[in-house]
N, C-alpha and C positions, 0 to 999 in steps of 0.2 A: 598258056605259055607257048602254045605251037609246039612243033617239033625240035627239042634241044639234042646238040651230042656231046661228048665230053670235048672235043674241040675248041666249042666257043665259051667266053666268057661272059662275067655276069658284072656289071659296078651298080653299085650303090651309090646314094648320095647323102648326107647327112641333113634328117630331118629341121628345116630351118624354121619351121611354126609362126611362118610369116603371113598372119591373117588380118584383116581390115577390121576394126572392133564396129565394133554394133551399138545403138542405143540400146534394141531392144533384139534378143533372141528369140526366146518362146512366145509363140502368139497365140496361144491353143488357151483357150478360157474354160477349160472345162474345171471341174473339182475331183479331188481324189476322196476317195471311204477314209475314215480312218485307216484300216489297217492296210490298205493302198499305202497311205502315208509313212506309215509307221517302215515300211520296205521300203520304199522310197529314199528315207532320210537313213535308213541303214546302205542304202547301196554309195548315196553321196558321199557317206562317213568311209566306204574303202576306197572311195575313188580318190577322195583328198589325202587317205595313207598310202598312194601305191600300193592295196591289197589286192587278192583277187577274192571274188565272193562269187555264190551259188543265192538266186532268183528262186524258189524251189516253189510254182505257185499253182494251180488246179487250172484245165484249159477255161478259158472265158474268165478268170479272174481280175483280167485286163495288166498284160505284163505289159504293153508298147505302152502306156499313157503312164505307168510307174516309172518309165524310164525319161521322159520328158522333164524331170527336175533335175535331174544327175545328169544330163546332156545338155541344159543348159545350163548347169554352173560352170561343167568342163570348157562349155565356150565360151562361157564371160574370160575365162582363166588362161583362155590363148591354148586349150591342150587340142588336139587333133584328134577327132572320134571318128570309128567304124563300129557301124551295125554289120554284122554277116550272119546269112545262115546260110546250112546246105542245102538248100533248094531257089530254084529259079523262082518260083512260084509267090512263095515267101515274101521276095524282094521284091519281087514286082507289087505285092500287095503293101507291102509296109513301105515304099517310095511317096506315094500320094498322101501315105497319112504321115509321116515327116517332114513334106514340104507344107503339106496345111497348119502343120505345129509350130516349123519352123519357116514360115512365109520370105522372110527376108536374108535366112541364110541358104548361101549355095551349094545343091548336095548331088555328088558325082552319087548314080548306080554302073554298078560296073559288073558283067557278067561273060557269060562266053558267047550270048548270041549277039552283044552288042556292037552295033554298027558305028556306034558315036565317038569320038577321039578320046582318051584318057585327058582330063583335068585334073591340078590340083585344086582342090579345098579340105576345109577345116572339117567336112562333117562325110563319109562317105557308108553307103550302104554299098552292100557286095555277096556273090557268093562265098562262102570258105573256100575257094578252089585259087579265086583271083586272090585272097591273100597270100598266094606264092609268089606273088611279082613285088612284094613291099619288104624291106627288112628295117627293123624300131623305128616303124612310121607314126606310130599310134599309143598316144596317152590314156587314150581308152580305149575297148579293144571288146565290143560285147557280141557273142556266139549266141542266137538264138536258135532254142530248139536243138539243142546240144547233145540231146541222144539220137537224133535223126541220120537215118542214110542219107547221103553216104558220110557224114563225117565223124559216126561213132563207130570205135574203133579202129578206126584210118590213120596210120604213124604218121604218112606224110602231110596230111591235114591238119593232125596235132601240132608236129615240125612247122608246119608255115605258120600256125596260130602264134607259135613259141618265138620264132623270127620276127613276125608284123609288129609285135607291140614294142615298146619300150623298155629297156633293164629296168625302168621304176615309174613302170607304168601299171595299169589296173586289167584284169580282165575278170569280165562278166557274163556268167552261165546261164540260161534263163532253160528251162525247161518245167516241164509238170509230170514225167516220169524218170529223175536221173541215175544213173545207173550205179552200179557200185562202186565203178571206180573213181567218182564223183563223194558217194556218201564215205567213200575210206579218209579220203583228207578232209571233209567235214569231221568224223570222230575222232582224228589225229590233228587237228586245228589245225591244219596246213591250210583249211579253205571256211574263210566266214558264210553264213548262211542265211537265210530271211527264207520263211514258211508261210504261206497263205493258201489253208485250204478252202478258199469261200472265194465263190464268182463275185464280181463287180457290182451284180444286180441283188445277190442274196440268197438267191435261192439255191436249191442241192445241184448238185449234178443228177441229168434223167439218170435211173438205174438201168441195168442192162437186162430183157425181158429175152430167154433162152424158149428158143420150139428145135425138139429133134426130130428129123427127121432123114431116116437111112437113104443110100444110095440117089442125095437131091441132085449127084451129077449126071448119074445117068438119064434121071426124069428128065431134068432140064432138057440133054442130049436129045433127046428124042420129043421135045418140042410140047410135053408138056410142064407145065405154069405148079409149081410145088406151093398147097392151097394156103399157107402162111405166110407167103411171099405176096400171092393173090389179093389176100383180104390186107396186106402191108401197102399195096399199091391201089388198093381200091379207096382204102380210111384214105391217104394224101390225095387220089383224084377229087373225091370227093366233096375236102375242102379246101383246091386248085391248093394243096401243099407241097412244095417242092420234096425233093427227096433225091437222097446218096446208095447205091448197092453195091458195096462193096464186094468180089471175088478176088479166091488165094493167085489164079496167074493169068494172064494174057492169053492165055489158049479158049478160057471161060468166058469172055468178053463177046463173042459174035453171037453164041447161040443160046447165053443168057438172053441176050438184045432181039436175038428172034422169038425166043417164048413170050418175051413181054409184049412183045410188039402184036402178036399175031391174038393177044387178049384185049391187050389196050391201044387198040388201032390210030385212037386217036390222039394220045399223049407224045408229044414231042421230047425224043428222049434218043440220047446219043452213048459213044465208048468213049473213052481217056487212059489214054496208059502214058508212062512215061517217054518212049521213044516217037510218042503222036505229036507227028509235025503241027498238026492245029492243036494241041496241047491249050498254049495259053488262049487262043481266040475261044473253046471250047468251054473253059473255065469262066472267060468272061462272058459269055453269054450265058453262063448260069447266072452269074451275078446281076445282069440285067434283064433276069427272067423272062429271056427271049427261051427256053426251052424249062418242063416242066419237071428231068432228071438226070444225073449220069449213071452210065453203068461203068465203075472204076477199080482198076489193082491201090496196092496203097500207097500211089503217090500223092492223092487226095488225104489222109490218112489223118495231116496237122497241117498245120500254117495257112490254110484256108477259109476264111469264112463266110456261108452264106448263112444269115440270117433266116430261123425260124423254120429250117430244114426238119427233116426226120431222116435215120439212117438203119438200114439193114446190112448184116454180114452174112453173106453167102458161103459157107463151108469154116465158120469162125473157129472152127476145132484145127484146120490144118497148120501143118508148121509155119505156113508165111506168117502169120498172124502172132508175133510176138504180146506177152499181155501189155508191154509199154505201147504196142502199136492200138491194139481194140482198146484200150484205154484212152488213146487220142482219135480214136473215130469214132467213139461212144462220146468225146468230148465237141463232135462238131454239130450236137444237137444243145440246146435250147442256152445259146449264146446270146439271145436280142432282146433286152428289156421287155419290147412287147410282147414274145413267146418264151419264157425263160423256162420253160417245160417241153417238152417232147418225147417222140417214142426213139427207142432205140431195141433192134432184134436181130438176134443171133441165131442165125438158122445153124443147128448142126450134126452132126452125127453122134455125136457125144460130148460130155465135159472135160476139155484137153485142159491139163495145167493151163496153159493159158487163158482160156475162158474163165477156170475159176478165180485165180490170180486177180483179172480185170475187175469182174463183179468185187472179190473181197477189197481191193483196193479203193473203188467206186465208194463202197458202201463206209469203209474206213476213213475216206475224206471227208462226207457225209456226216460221218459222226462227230468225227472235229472240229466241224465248221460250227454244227451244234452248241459243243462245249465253249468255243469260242465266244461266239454268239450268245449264252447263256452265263459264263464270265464279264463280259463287258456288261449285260444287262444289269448284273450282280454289283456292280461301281457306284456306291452312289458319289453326287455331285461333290461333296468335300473330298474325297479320294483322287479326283481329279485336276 
């Protein structure tokens, strides 16, 4: 928004949903699981009531390609959709896969580093910051990653969420940790729900493999290599496996990078934190496996993905590390059909509520996806 004072004024305009129809919208030929489907056709069912609804699905179960039906009914229907999350990174990931879905329609991203004029159209992705600048512009209105910093807990974020959409319009939560104040209007049906605890490909979530080990700040500090971390970066050398190492702050970022560095001389491997001006070049050259790792705080944490990664947490007991957070960094492994397994390691001093939290959670979706899976098996053909 820049710099506002109470002096200047704001006008709005009254949303006129003046869009060019289409023959064809979605262009994306992929298929959905059934139980893809089944979420699917329950999120269309609140959007055509002006409800709002809760997405509530495990990371990698494929929530962006469950949304591709319900975004394009809204655009056959003339209604005007925003995708937002709080993070840049996000957007930037989920813009190319939108325009490949939706090839023929035109989709403004709109964030704070961007240099390009504001447009309107019918379909727009955005940070949650930039819906300060919109009041009931939007018939559909969906938050991804809904318990993420910075927009969980943020009044004024919620406020702009509450201003962007429509008085009878829909909004849609999509997360795979959401918070209580989330599951309260779920149990009080102020907010419909759809559950999916099973990825897209089938298989579990990797579980999370805990090594203790006391004072690995100081080791690290003083430039030696904590031997669990060693043999974590040797197994990915080995088989040219990419890999994430997560530490609790930006102070741990240089001289983790030098113990690694000064064992594994020759692995191209760099920092990312979130005020790093090469942030996104940084990220994308993970993705185009021009380097072999990062060492990261947790702004990597969700909304990211590289394919067929493995990830370690460095000090996973300290307070940065909420369990909904190591729950979605334990989520950025074995995301890729081709590797739908991986490792995942929690180096730490001890078992902090939050570590165990993460594992019982992990291990709890796991089971369900099980029963799931072992339900439907249970159907024979007449029943369907």
């Amino acid at each position: 928004m820049g710099r506002v004072t109470t002096l200047e004024n704001f006008f709005t305009l009254k949303e006129p949903n003046q869009f060019k129809q289409l023959a064809h919208y979605l262009t994306w030929e992929g298929k959905l699981t059934e139980s893809q489907l089944r979420c699917s056709k329950e999120v269309i069912h609140s959007f055509n009531h002006g409800r709002d609804h809760l997405l509530w699905a495990v990371t990698g179960a494929g929530k962006t390609e469950m949304l591709f039906p319900g975004i394009n009914e809204a655009l056959q229907a003339g209604k005007r959709v925003c995708l937002a999350s709080p993070r840049v990174d996000v957007c930037l990931e989920l813009f190319p896969r939108l325009q490949a879905a939706f090839k023929q329609v035109d989709i403004a991203l709109l964030h704070g580093r961007q240099t390009e004029p504001y447009r309107y159209t019918q379909l727009t992705i955005a940070t949650t910051h930039q819906l300060l600048r919109f009041y009931h512009a939007f018939d559909v209105l969906i938050i991804d990653e809904v318990d993420a910093f910075p927009y969980a807990q943020n009044k004024k974020l919620l406020y702009a969420t509450t201003q962007a959409k429509k008085e009878t319009g829909s909004c849609l939560f999509l997360t795979a940790t959401p918070g209580e104040e989330l599951l309260k209007k779920v149990r009080q049906k102020q907010l419909a729900v759809s559950y999916l605890p099973r990825r897209f490909h089938g298989f579990p979530l990797p579980e999370i493999q805990v090594k203790l080990v006391l004072n690995w700040y100081s080791k690290m500090y003083a430039q030696k290599l904590i031997r669990p971390l060693k043999k974590f970066i040797k197994n990915c050398q080995e088989v040219n496996r990419q890999f994430l190492i997560f530490v609790p702050h930006i102070k741990h970022l240089p001289f983790v990078l030098k113990a690694v560095a000064k064992i594994f001389p020759s692995l191209k491997i760099t920092t990312v934190f979130s005020a790093d001006e090469q942030r996104l070049e940084k990220v994308q050259a993970m993705r185009n496996h021009e380097i072999d790792g990062l060492i990261t705080t947790t702004i990597l944490e969700r909304g990211v993905t590289f394919p067929g990664i493995d990830v370690c947490v460095l000090g996973a007991d300290d307070d940065t590390f909420s369990s909904a957070a190591l729950v979605q960094i334990a989520g950025r492994v074995g995301r890729s059909p081709k590797r739908p397994t991986g490792n995942v390691l929690f180096i730490c001093a001890g078992l902090s509520r939050s570590v165990k939290r993460a594992i019982q959670q992990i291990k709890f979706v796991n089971r369900k996806a099980k029963e799931e899976e072992h339900a439907m098996s249970s159907v024979s053909p007449s029943d369907t």
